[in-house]
C-alpha positions as a printed Julia matrix, in Angstrom:
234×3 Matrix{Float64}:
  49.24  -21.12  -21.19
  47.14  -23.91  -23.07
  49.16  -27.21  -23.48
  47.77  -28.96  -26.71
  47.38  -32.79  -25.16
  49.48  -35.11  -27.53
  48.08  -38.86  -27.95
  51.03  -40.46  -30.11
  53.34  -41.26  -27.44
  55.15  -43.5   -29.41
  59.34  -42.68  -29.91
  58.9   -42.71  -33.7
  56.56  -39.99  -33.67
  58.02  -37.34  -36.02
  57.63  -34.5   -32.95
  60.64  -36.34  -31.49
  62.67  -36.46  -34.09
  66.06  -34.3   -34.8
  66.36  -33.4   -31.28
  69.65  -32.96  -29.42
  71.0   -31.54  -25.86
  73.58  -29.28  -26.32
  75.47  -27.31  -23.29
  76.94  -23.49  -23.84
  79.37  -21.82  -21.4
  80.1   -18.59  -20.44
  83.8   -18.21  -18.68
  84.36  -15.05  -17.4
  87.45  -13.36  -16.01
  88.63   -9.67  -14.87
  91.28   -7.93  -17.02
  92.25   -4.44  -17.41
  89.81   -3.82  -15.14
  87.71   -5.19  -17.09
  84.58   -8.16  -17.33
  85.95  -10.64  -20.29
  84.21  -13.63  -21.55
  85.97  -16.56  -24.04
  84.98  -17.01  -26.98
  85.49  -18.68  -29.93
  86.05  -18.6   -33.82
  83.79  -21.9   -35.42
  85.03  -23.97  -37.78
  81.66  -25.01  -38.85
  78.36  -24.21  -40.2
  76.64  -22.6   -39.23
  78.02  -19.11  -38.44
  81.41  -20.92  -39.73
  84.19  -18.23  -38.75
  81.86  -16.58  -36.68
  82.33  -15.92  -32.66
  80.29  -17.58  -30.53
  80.29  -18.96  -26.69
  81.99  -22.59  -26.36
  79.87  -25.58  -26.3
  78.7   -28.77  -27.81
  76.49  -31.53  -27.45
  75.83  -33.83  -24.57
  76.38  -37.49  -25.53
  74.09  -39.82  -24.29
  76.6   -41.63  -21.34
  77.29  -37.71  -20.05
  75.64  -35.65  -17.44
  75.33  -32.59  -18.08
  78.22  -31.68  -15.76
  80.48  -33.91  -17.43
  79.55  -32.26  -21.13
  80.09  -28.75  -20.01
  83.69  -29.54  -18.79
  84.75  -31.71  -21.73
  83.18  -29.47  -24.12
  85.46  -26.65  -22.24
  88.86  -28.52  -22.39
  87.89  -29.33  -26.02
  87.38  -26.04  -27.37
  89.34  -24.05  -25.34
  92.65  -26.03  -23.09
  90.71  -25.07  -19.64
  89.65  -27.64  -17.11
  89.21  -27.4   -13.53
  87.1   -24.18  -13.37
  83.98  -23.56  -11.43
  80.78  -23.98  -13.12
  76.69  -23.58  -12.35
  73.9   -24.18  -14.31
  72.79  -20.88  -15.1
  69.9   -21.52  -17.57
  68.04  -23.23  -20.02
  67.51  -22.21  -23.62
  64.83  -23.93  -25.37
  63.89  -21.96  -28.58
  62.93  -24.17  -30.92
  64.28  -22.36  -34.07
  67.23  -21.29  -32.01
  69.43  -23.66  -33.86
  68.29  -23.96  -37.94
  69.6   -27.56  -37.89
  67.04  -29.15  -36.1
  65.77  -28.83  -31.98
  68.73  -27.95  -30.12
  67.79  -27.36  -26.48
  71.01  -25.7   -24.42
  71.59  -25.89  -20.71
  73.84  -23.01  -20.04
  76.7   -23.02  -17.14
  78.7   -19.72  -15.83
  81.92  -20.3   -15.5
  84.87  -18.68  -13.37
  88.11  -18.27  -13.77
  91.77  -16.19  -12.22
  93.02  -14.05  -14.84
  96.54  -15.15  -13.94
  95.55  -19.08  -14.4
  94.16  -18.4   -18.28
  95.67  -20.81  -20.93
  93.75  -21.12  -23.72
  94.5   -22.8   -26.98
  93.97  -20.83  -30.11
  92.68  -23.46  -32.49
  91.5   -27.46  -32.35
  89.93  -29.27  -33.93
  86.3   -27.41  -34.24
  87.63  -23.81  -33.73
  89.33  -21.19  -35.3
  90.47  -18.91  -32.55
  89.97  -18.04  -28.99
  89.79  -14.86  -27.28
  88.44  -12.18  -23.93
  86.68  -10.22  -24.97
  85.45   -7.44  -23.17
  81.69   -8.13  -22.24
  80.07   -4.48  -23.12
  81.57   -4.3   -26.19
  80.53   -8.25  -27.6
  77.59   -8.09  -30.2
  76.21  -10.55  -33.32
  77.3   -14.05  -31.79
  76.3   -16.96  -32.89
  72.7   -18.51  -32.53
  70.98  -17.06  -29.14
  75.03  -16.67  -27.64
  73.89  -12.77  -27.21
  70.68  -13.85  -24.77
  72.79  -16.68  -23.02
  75.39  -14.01  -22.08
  72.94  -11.21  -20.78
  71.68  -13.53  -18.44
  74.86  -15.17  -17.25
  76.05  -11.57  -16.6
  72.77  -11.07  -14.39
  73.45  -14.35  -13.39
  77.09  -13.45  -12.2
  75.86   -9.97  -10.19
  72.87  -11.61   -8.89
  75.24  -14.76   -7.03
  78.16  -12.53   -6.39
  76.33  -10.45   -3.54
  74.75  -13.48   -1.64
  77.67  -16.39   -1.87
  81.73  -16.3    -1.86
  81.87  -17.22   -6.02
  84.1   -14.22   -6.06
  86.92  -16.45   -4.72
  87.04  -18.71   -8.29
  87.8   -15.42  -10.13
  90.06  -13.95   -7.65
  94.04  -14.87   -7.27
  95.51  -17.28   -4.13
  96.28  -13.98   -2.92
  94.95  -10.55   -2.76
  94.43   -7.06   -0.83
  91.18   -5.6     0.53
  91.58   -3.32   -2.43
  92.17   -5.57   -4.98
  88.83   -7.56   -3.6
  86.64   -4.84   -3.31
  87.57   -4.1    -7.01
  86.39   -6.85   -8.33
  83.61   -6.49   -7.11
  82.78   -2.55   -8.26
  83.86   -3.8   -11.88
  81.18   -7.18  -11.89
  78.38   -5.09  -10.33
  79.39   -1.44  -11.89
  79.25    0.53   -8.53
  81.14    2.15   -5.73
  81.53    1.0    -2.28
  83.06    2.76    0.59
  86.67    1.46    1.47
  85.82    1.22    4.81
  82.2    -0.44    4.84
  83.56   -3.03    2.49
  86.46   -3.66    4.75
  84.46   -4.03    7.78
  81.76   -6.36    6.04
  83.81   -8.43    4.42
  86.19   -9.32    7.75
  82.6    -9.39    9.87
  81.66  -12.42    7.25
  84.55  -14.26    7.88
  85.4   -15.39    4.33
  88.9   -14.65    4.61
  92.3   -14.75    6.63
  95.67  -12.75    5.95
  97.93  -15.03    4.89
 100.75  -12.98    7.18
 102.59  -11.86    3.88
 102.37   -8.06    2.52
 101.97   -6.36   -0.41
 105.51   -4.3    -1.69
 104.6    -1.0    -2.54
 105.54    2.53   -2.31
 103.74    3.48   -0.09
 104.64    4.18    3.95
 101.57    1.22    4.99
 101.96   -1.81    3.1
  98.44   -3.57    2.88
  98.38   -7.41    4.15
  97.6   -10.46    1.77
  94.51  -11.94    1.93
  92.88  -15.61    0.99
  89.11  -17.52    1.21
  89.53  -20.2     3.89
  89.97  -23.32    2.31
  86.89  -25.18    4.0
  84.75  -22.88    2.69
  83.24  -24.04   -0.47
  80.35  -22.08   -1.93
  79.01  -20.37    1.28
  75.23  -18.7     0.83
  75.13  -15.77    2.68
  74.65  -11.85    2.07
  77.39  -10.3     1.41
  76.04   -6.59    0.24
């Protein structure tokens, strides 16, 4: 690629101008057996009462961090979620108001731990919605969540994410689930069983599961002093 050398430096140069950092998250959660991501109804133009990912800008005494978890609690009610920088979505007619540049963060979140508010001050609604079934979003929304989604399959077979999506609790079953649904294939009961113990991720919690059945299967949780461990996990 040929860069074209610029000689006006200078901050009023008009190639600076109408520029703004903006930050775009993509929460997802399992439902129904199925991927969701949040989204929400705008308020305002563009796309006004159209669905799009939450977001907003960065202000200039935020980090990035910071704006994607404000921005979050803002337009949604959720705080205290995992997030990772994903991506960065630089476009320039991506936004028809002027250069918008977006730094994108995946976000993960229990099922059982969703509250979400259904309107503030900038949006019109909030819902899941299942993820193969989400199409015409906002701006580049559709490209931000095709890559979080390979994001999301790509880090959930080498590190323990898993664990922000799954409950304080959980069988070998319910685990190995969630992980056929996020990357759309089978695994053998056993094999999964036997890797996942071998890794050392998890304890029983000495509790059981009630059930019908004659074998009720034991409770399960990540270790607490594990954070984000890299490490292959299929």
């Amino acid at each position: 690629m040929k860069f074209e050398r610029r000689i006006n430096m200078n901050v009023d140069n008009p190639l600076y101008e109408n520029q703004m950092i903006s930050v775009d998250i993509v929460t997802f959660t399992i439902e129904n057996g199925l991927v969701k991501v949040l989204l929400v109804k705008r308020k305002e133009k563009p796309y006004s009462e159209g669905w799009s990912l939450p977001g907003g800008r960065c202000y200039n005494n935020e980090t990035m961090e910071y704006a994607a978890s404000r921005e979050l609690k803002e337009k949604t009610g959720l705080e205290d979620l995992y997030l990772k920088q994903f991506g960065v979505f630089s476009e320039p007619k991506r936004d028809i108001r002027f250069r918008n540049i977006s730094i994108a963060y995946l976000a993960l979140i229990d099922n059982n731990k969703v509250k979400v508010f259904q309107q503030t001050s900038k949006t019109l609604d909030a819902k899941w919605e299942n993820v193969q079934s989400i199409t015409n979003l906002a701006f580049d929304h559709n490209e931000i969540l095709a890559k979080a989604v390979q994001n999301l399959r790509q880090e959930i077979v080498k590190s323990n994410i898993v664990k922000f999506i799954m409950p304080d609790a959980f069988t070998l079953p319910e685990l190995q689930n969630v992980y056929e649904i996020i990357l759309d294939k089978k695994f053998d009961r056993r094999n999964f069983r036997k890797k996942f113990l071998d890794l050392g991720l998890i304890v029983t919690t000495g509790e059981k599961k009630e059930t019908v059945r004659y074998r009720k299967p034991n409770f399960y949780k990540f270790i607490d002093d594990i954070d984000q461990k890299e490490t292959e996990i299929f």
